[in-house]
C-alpha positions as CSV (number, residue, x, y, z in Angstrom):
1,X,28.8,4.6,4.5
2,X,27.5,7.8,3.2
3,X,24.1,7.9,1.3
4,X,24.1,10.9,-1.2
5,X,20.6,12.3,-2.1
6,X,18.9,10.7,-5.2
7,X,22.0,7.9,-5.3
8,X,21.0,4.5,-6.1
9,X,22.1,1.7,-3.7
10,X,21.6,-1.8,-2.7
11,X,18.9,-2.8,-0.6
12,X,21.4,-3.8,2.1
13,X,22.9,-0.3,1.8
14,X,20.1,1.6,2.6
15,X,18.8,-0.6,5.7
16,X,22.4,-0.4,6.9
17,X,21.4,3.6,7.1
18,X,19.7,3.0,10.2
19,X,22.4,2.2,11.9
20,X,23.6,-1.3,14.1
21,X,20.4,-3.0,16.2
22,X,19.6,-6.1,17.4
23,X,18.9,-8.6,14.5
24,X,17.1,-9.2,11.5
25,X,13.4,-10.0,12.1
26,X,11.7,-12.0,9.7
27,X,9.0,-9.8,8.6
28,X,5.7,-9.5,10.2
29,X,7.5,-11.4,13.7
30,X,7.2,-8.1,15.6
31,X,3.2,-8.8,14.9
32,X,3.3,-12.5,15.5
33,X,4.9,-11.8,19.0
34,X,4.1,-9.6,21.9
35,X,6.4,-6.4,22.5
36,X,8.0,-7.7,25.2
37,X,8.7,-11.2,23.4
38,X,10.0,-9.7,20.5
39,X,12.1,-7.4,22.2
40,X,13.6,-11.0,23.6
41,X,13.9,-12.6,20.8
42,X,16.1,-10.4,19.3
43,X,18.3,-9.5,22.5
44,X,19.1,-13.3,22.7
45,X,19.5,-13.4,18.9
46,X,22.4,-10.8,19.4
47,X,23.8,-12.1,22.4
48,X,24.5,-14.7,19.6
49,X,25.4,-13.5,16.9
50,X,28.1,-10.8,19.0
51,X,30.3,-8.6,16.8
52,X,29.4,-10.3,13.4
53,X,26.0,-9.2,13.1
54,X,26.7,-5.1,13.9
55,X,29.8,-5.3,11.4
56,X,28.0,-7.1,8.9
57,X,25.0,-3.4,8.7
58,X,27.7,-1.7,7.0
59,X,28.2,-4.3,4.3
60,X,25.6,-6.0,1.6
61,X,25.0,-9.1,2.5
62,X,23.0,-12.3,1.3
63,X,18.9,-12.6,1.2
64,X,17.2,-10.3,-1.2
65,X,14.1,-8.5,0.6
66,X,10.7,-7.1,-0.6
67,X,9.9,-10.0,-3.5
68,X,6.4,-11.5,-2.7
69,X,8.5,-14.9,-2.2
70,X,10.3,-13.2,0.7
71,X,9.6,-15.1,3.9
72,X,12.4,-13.4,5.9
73,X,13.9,-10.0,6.3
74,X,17.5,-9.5,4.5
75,X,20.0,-11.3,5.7
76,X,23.7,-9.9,7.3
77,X,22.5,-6.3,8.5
78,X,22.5,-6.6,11.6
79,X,19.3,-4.6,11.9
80,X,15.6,-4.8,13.4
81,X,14.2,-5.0,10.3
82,X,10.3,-5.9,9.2
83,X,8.2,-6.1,6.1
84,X,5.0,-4.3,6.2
85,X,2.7,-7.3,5.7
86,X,1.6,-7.6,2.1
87,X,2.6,-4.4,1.0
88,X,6.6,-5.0,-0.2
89,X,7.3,-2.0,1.9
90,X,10.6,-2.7,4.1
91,X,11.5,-0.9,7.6
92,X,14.5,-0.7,9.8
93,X,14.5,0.3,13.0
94,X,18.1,1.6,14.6
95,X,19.4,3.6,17.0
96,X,20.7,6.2,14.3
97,X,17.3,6.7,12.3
98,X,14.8,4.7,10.7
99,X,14.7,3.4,7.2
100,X,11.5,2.8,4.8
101,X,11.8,1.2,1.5
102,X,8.6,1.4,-0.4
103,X,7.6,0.0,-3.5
104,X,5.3,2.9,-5.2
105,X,3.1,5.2,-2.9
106,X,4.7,8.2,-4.0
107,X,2.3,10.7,-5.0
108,X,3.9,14.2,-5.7
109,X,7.6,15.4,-5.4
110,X,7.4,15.8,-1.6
111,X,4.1,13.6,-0.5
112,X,4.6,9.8,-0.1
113,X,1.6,7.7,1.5
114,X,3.5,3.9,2.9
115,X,0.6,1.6,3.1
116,X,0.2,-0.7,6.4
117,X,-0.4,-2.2,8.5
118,X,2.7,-0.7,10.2
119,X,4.4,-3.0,12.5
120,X,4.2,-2.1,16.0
121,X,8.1,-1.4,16.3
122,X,7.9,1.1,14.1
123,X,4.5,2.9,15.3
124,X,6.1,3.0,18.6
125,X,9.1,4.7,17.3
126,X,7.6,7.7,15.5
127,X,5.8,8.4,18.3
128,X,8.4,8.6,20.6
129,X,10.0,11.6,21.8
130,X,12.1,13.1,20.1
131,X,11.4,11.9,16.9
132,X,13.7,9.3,15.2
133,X,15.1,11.1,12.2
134,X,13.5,9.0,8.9
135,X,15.4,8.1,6.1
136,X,13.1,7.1,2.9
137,X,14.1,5.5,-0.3
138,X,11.5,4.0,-3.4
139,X,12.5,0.7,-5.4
140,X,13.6,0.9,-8.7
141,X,15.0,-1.4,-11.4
142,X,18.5,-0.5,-10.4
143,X,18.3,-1.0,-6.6
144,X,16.6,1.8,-3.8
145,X,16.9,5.5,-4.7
146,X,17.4,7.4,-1.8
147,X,15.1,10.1,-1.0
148,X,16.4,11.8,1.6
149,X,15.2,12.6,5.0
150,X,11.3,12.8,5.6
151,X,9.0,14.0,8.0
152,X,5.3,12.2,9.4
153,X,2.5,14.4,8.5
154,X,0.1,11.8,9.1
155,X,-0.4,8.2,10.7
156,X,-3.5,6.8,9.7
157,X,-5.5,4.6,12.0
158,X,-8.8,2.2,12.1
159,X,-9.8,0.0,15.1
160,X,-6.6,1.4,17.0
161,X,-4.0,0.0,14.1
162,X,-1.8,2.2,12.3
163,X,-3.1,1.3,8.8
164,X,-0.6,3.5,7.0
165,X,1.7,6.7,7.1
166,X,1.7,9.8,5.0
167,X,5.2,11.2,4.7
168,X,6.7,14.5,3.4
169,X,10.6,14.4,1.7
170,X,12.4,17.9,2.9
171,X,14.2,17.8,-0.6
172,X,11.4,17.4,-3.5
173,X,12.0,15.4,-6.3
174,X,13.2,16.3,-9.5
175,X,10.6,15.5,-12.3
176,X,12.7,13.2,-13.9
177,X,13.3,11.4,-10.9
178,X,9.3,11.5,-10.1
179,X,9.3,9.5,-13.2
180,X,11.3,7.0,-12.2
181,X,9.4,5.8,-9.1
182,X,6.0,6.9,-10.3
183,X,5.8,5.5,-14.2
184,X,3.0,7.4,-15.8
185,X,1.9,5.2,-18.9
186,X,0.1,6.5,-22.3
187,X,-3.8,8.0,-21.1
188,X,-5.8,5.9,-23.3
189,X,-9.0,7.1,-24.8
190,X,-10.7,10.2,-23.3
191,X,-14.4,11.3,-23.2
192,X,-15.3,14.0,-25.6
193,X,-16.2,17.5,-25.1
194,X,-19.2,17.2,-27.3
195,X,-21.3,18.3,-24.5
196,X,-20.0,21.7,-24.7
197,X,-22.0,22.1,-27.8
198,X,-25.5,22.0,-26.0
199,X,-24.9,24.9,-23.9
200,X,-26.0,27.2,-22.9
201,X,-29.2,25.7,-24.4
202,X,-29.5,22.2,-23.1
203,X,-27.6,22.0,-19.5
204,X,-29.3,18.5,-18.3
205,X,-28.4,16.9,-21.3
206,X,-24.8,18.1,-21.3
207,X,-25.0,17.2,-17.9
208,X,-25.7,13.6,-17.9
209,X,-23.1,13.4,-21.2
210,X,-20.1,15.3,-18.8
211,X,-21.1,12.7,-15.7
212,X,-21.2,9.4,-17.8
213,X,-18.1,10.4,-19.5
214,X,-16.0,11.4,-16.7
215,X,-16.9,8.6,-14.0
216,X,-17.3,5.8,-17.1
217,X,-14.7,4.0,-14.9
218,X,-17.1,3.7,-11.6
219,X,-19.9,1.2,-11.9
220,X,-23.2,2.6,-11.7
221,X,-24.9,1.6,-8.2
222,X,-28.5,2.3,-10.2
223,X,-31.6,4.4,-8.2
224,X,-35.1,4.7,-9.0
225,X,-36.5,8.4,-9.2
226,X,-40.3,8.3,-9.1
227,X,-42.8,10.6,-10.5
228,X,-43.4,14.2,-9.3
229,X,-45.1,14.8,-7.0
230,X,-46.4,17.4,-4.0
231,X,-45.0,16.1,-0.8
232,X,-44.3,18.8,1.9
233,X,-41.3,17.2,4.5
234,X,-41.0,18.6,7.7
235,X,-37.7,21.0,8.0
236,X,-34.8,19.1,8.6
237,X,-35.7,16.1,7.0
238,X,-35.2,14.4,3.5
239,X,-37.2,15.2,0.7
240,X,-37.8,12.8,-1.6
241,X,-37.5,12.9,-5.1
242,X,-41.4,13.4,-6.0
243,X,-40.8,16.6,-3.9
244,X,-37.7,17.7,-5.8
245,X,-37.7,20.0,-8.8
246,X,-36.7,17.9,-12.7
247,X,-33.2,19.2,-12.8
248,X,-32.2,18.0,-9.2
249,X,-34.0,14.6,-10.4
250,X,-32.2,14.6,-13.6
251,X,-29.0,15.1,-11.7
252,X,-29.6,12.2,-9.6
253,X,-30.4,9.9,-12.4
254,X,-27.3,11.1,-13.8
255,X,-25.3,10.3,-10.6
256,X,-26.8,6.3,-10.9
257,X,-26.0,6.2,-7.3
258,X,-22.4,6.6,-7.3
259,X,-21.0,8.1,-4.4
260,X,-18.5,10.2,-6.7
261,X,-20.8,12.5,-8.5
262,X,-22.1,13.9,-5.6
263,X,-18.7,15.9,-4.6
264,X,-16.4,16.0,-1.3
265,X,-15.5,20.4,-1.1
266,X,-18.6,20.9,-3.0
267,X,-21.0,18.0,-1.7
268,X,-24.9,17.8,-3.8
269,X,-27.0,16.0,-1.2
270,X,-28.8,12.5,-2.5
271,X,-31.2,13.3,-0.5
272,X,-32.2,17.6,-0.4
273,X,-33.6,18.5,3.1
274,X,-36.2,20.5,4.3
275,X,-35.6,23.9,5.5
276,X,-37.7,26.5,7.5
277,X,-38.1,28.7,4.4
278,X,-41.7,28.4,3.1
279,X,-40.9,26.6,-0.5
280,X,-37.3,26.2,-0.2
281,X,-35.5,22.6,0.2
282,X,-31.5,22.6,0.9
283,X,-29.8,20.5,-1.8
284,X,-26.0,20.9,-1.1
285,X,-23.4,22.4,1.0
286,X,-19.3,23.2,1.1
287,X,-17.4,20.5,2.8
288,X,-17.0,23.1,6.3
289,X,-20.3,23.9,6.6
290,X,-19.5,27.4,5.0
291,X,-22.5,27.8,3.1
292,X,-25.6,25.6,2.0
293,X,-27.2,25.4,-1.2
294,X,-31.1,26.5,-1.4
295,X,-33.3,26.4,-4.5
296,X,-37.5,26.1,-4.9
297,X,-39.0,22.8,-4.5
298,X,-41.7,24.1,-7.1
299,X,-40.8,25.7,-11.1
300,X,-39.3,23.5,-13.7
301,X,-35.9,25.5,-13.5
302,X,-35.9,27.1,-10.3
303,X,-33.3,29.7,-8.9
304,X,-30.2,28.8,-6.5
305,X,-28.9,30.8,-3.4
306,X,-26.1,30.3,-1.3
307,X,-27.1,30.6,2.0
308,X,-24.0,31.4,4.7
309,X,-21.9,32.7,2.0
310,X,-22.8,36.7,3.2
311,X,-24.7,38.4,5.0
312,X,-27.6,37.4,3.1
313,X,-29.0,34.4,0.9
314,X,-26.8,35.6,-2.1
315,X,-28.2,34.5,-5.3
316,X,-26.0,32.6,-8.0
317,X,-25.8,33.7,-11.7
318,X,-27.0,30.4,-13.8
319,X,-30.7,28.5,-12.1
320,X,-30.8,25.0,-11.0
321,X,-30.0,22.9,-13.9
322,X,-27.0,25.4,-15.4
323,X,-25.9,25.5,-11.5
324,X,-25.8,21.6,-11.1
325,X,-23.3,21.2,-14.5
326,X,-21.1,23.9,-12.9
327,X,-21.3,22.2,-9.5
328,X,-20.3,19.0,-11.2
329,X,-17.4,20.5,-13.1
330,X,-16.4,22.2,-10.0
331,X,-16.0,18.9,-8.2
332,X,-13.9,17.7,-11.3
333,X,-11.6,20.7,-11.3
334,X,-11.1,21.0,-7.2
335,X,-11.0,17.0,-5.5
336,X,-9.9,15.1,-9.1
337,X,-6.4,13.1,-8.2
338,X,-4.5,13.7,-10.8
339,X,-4.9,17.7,-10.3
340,X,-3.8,20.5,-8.3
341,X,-4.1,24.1,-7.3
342,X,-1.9,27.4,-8.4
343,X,-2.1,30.6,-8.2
344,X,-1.0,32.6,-11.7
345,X,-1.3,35.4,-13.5
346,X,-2.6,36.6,-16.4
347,X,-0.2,35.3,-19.0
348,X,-0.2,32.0,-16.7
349,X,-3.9,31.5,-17.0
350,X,-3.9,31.9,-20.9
351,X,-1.3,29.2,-20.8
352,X,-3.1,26.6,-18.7
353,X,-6.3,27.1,-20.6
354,X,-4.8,27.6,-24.0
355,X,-5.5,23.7,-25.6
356,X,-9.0,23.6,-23.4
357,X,-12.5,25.1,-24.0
358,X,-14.4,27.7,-22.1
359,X,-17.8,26.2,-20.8
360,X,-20.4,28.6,-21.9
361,X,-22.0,29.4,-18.8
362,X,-21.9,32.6,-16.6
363,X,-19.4,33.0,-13.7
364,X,-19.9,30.9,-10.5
365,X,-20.1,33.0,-7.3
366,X,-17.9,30.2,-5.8
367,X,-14.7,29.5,-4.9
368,X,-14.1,32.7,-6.0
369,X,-16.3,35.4,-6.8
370,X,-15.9,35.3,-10.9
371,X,-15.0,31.3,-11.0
372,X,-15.2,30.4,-15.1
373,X,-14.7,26.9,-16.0
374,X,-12.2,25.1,-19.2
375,X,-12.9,21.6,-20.7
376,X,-10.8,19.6,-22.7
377,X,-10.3,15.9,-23.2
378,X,-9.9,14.2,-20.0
379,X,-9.6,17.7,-18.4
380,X,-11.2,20.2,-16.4
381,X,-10.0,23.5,-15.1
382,X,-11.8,26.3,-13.2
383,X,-10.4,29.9,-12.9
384,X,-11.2,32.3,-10.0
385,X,-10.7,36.1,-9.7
386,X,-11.6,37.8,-7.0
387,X,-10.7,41.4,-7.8
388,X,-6.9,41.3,-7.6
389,X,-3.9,40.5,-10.3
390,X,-3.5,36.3,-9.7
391,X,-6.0,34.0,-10.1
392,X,-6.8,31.0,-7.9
393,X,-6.3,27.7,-10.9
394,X,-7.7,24.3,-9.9
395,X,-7.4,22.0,-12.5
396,X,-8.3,17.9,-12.8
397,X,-7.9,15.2,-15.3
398,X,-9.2,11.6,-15.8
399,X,-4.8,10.9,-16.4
400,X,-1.9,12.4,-15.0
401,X,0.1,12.4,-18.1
402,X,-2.6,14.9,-19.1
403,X,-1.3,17.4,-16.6
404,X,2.2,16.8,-18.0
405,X,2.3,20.0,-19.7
406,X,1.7,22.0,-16.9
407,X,4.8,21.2,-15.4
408,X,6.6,23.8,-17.3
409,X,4.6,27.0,-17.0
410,X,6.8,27.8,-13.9
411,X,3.3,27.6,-11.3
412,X,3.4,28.2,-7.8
413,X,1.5,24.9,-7.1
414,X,-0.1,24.8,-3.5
415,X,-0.5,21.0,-4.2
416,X,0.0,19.2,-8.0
417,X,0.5,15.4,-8.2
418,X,0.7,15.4,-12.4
């Protein structure tokens, strides 16, 4: 039977895809038994079963699969089929393809992650040369909407077990469809941009107002930030908050020990480091190692440099305590999921940033060399030129229905899962 792309079909249908094997297998067997006693099991299950079972892949037949009651795999396909344990995700493993049936996971109209632990059949199969073609479908109300044919981008492993599988659909999804496997609900309540009214005069206190609004929804780990003090590390090792200037304090009060503040491209060290420069202490660094961040262990507000970034320490715009808002906004803007990256032009940019505010702080020096950053609601966008007619957009939000509208300013997304 033909599967057309984006059809909706039973749960029989689309295990039948992968073509006639050896048996049912009552999910999570394959892990239960060793590979060579599975593969056993389910040669002397077909010897039984004979023609019935292989004619019976092409019809729907009984034994609903996926529901959390479901103690075997569906009944009448005549395929090896398995349910990833726990996760309601279903495979089937045939000589024609393999089939995944997953029950959310799908994060953007061409990325889907299938959570694990993958059962050893199938790791074995994507690894094998050549590669099995993959046929992927997502539950919904109606039955499984097929998805098309996907590719492995990644299989993702701890303590040597395939813990779960990033996929890639060669047709992307249709927004509408997107929808319909990926229900975005209402946003709820969003924290104010009130903090954009104590700059430029105030950054620490519109600091700590951005970083308990945006992370509201991670618990505080809590950290104690003694007094200032005079202490004088050795290069290369950690120094501690009485040696650290009040902004860089500040932000670490601020960050209440949470493991999010403190950035993944842009990452602020807890704890700054020592460096070789007479007076200087490292307090951050891009996620490659492309350039570290220096400021003054001494001054209440003391300059910032990016060391790495050219030829020479080059100095950003705004000091330390303007420098660590934009670095937390930054983060917001470039690692938030919900979010993405575009490039646009000029009418594109006035679009995106249209319902949002500017933040009234000079240009950052980085990611691009005039980066100016947008707040709204729940959002956060930052805007890089770098001499030339499109601009690099990264945008975040706390929601993705609040990157809804951005669907239809026609972007060249790089990556968008709103």
């Amino acid at each position: 039977m033909e599967i057309r792309l984006w059809s909706v079909v039973d749960e029989q249908v689309a295990l039948s895809a992968a073509g006639p094997a050896a048996k049912p297998v009552v999910a999570g067997a394959a892990e239960a038994l060793g590979a060579a006693e599975a593969a056993d099991s389910w040669a002397a299950e077909a010897a039984g079963s004979g023609a019935a079972g292989a004619a019976a892949g092409a019809s729907a037949g009984a034994g609903a699969a996926g529901g959390a009651g479901d103690s075997g795999a569906p009944g009448g396909t005549g395929l090896s089929a398995e349910r990833a344990g726990g996760t309601g995700t279903w495979f089937a493993a045939g000589p024609d393809a393999i089939v995944v049936i997953v029950g959310g996971g799908v994060r953007t109209p061409e990325d889907l992650t299938v959570p694990g632990p993958l059962p050893r059949v199938i790791e074995r199969r994507l690894t094998q040369e050549p590669e099995p073609a993959l046929l992927a479908f997502a539950r919904v109300p109606e039955g499984c909407l097929a998805l098309g044919t996907a590719r492995v981008t990644r299989i993702g492993r701890r303590r040597g077990v395939a813990q779960d599988l990033g996929l890639f659909l060669d047709a992307p999804l249709p927004y509408d469809l997107l929808d319909r496997v990926r229900p975005t609900g209402p946003p709820g309540p969003q924290p104010a941009t009130d903090w954009l009214d104590l700059l430029p005069a105030d950054p620490l206190a519109a600091l700590h107002t951005f970083i308990t609004g945006w992370y509201a929804d991670v618990p505080a780990a809590g950290t104690a930030v003694p007094a200032a003090g005079t202490a004088v590390p050795a290069a290369g090792t950690a120094v501690p908050a009485a040696g650290q200037p009040e902004p860089l304090r500040a932000f670490h009060r601020a960050a209440a020990g949470r493991p999010e503040v403190y950035g993944r491209t842009l990452r602020i060290f807890p704890e700054p480091l020592a460096t070789t420069e007479s007076g200087m202490i490292a307090f951050g660094q891009e996620v490659d190692g492309v350039f570290t961040l220096l400021t003054e262990a001494a001054g209440d507000d003391p300059k910032v440099w990016y060391h790495g970034l050219s030829d020479q320490p080059l100095r950003e715009r705004e000091r330390l305590s303007a420098y660590l808002l934009v670095a937390a906004l930054t983060q917001a803007a470039l690692d938030s999921s919900p979010g993405g990256m575009a490039f646009a032009d000029r009418a594109q940019v006035k679009r995106i940033v249209a319902p949002l505010r500017r933040v009234p702080l000079r240009p950052a020096r980085w990611p691009c060399a005039h980066s100016r950053l947008y707040a709204g609601p729940g959002v956060v966008a930052l805007v890089g030129a770098d001499d030339t007619d499109f601009y690099e957009v990264y945008v975040g939000a706390r929601h993705r229905s609040l990157l809804r509208r951005l669907r239809k300013l026609g972007l060249d997304w790089e990556r968008f899962d709103g």
